[in-house]
N, C-alpha and C positions, 0 to 999 in steps of 0.2 A: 905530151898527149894525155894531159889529164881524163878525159871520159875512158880512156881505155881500160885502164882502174875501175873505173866505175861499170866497165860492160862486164869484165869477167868479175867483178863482184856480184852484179843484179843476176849473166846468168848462171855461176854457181848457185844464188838464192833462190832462183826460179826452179834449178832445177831439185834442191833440197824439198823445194814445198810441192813436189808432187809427193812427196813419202807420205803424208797423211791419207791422201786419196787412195794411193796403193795399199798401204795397211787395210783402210776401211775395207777395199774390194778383195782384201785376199782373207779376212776375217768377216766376210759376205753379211758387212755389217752398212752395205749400202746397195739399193735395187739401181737396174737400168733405167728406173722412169724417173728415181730422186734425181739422178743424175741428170734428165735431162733439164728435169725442172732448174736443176740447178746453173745448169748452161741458159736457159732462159734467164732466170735472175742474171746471168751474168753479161747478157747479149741486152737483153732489155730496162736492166735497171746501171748495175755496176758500172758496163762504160761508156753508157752517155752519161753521168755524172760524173767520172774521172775524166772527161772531154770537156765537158761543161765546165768542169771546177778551174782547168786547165786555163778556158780562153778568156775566163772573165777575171786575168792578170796579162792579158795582151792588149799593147799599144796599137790599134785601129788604125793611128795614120801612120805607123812603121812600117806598114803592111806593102810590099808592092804588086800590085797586080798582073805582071809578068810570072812571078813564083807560082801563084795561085792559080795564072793556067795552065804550069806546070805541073804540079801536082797533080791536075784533073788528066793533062795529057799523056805524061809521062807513064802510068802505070797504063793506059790503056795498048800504049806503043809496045812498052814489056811484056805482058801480057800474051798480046797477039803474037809478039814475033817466039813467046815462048809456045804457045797454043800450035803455031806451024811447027817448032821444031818438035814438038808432041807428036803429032800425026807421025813426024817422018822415024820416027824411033820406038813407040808403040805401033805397030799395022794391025788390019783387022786380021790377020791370017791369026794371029795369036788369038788366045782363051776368052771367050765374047765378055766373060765375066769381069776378066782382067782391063783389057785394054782402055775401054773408057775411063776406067778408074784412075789409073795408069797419067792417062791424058789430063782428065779432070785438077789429077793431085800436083801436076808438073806446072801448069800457069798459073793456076790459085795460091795466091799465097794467105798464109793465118794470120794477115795483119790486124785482124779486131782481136782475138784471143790471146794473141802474142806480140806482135807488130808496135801496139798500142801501150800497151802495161809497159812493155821492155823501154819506149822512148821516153816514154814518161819519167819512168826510174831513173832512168840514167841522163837525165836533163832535165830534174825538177823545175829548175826554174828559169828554162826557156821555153813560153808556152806557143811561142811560132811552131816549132817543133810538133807540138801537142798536133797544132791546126792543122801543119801538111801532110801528115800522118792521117789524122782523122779525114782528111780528103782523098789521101788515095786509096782509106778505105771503103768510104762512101762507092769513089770507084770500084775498086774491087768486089763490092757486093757486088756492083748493077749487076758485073760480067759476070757471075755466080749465077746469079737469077737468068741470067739469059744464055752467054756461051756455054756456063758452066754443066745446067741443068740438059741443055742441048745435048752434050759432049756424052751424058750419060745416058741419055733417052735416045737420040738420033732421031726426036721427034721435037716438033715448033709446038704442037698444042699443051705441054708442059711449062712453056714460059711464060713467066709472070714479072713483064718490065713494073706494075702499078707497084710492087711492096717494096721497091728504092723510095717510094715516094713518100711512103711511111716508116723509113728507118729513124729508131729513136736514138742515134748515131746524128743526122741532119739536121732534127729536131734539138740535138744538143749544141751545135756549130751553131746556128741561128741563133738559141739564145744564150747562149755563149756569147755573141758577138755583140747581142743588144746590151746583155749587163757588162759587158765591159767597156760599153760607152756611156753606160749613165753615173752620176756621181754616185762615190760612199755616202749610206745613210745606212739605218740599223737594218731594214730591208734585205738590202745587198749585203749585209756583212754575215747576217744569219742566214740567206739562200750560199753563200761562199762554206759557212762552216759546216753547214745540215751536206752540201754537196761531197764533202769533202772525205765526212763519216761513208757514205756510200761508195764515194769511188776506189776507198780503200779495199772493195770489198774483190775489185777486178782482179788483181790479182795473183791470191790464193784463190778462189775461185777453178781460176783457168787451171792453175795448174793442179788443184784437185782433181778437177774433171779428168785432166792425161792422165793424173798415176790410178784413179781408177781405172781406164781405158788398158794400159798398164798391167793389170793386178789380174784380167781378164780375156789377156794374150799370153799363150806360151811362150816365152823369151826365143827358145829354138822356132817356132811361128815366123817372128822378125829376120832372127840370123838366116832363114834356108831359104827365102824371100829375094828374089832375082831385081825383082822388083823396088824392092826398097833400096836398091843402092843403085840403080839407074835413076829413079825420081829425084835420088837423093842429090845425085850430080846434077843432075840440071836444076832440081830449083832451088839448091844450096850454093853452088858454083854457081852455072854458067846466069841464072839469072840476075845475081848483085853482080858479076862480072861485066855482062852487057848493061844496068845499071851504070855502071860507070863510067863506060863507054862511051854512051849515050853523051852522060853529061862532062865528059872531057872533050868530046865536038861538042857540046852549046857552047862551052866556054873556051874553048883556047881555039876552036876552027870558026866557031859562029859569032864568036867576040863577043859572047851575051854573059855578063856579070853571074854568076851563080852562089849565092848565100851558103858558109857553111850549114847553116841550119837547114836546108832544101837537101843537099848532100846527107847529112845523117838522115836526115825522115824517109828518102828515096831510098838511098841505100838498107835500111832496120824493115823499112815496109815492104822491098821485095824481095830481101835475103831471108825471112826467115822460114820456117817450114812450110807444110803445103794446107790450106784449108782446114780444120778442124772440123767444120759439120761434112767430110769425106766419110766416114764412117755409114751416120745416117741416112744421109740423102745415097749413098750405095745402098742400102738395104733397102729404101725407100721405091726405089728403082726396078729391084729386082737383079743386083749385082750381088758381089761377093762382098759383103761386109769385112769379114774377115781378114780379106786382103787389104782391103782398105785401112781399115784399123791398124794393121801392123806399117803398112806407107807410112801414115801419119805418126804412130809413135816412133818410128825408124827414122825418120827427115827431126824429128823431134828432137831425137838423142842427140845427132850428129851434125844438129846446125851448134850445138854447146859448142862443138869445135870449129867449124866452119866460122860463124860469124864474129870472133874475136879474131882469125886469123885476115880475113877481107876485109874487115875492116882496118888493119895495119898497111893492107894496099891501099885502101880507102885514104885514110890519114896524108900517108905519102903520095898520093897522086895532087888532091887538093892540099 
């Protein structure tokens, strides 16, 4: 099991490269708003170029069209059946500020922040991979934008299905897909290399942004947190558990072929922590920030563990 090497190498690396973010923020040598600029560069420039750079070394007619409704479907089905067992394990009787939050950070998973960088790393140079990934995060926006922002508000006039339509995520799959069907000319060699310098940017980015996040939570904060270790099972465990579930009936009950490359990208994209814009879009709302922030860097820590360990089921089932 060669990539398994390669995971606990990327996320000890990952999780080394929050130490600059956190120095930065405990020597208040970076504000709240660079930060978020900084998460925009990294939402809107960094990885649709590390996506883009990705798919235009992918073979177009290897592609099957089965996978590909997979990926669109498969995280919707996770999701949802995570979002129900959400409700049944956060109730409203608890802290109005908590709950939603709670909910929110349980079916979302941080597949563009995290999801994305980690596949990449650890399968340079399978860019199917790249592709399935960057689908089910497309997915996963949509449900952000719509169930996610719901789950927070408990109101419909918050949702905004139109800004899926403008993710520069989609924008990069698209032409990704075009430059990798037209021939090598200097064109295409120099959008490959220019792309490439950027996509490198995704991920020290990401994980500057957590160890500032990090640097601006009291440690005790996270540990006395009820919360962070029930989100933590379920969208650490139980959700790459039923992940696999899922795709051990497509393939040994439903007799439908399944590609290891679909298996990793499914599995990296709904095992790792819980959304990353939980924080703001909490404060944003009128919730506990707070609590949120500590969720998110707590599912953070403790997927370093979790997702080398499921994926050794992972491995062994397929």
């Amino acid at each position: 099991m060669p990539a398994f090497g390669a995971l606990l190498k990327y996320i000890f690396l990952f999780t080394v490269l929050m130490i600059p973010g956190y120095i930065m923020g405990k020597r208040k040598r970076l504000e709240e708003g660079s930060m978020t600029s900084l998460a925009n560069i990294l939402t809107d420039i960094a990885m649709p170029f590390l996506v883009f750079s990705k798919l235009l070394g992918i073979d177009v007619k290897s592609l099957r069209i089965p996978y590909i409704l997979c990926c669109i479907l498969l995280p919707v089905v996770i999701e949802l059946c995570m979002f129900f067992l959400a409700t049944r394990v956060f109730r409203k009787k608890e802290d109005r500020n908590h709950y939603p939050v709670d909910r929110f950070c349980t079916f979302l998973p941080n597949v563009g922040f995290i999801g994305i960088p980690l596949a990449c790393s650890i399968f340079p140079d399978v860019p199917e991979i790249a592709l399935y990934i960057s689908l089910a995060n497309i997915v996963s926006t949509y449900m952000l934008l719509t169930m996610g922002i719901f789950t927070l508000t408990e109101d419909k006039m918050y949702i905004s299905v139109k800004k899926i339509f403008t993710s520069p995520v989609l924008f990069a799959i698209i032409l990704g897909f075009i430059g990798s069907m037209l021939p090598e000319n200097p064109v295409s060699t120099f959008a490959a290399d220019y792309s490439v310098y950027l996509a490198n940017l995704a991920t020290p980015l990401s994980m500057m942004v957590l160890g500032y996040n990090l640097a601006n939570l009291p440690f005790m904060r996270i540990l006395k947190d009820k919360g962070v270790y029930l989100v933590s099972l379920m969208r650490l465990i139980v959700s790459p558990l039923l992940t696999i579930c899922i795709l051990v009936i497509v393939q040994k009950v439903l007799r439908i072929p399944v590609s290891y490359e679909l298996v990793m990208a499914m599995f990296i994209g709904m095992g790792v922590s819980n959304a990353g814009t939980a924080p703001a879009m909490a404060k944003r709302y009128g919730l506990d920030g707070e609590h949120a922030a500590a969720v998110t860097i707590g599912t953070t820590i403790l997927s370093v563990v979790t997702i080398p360990t499921v994926y050794l089921l992972a491995e062994f089932v397929f």
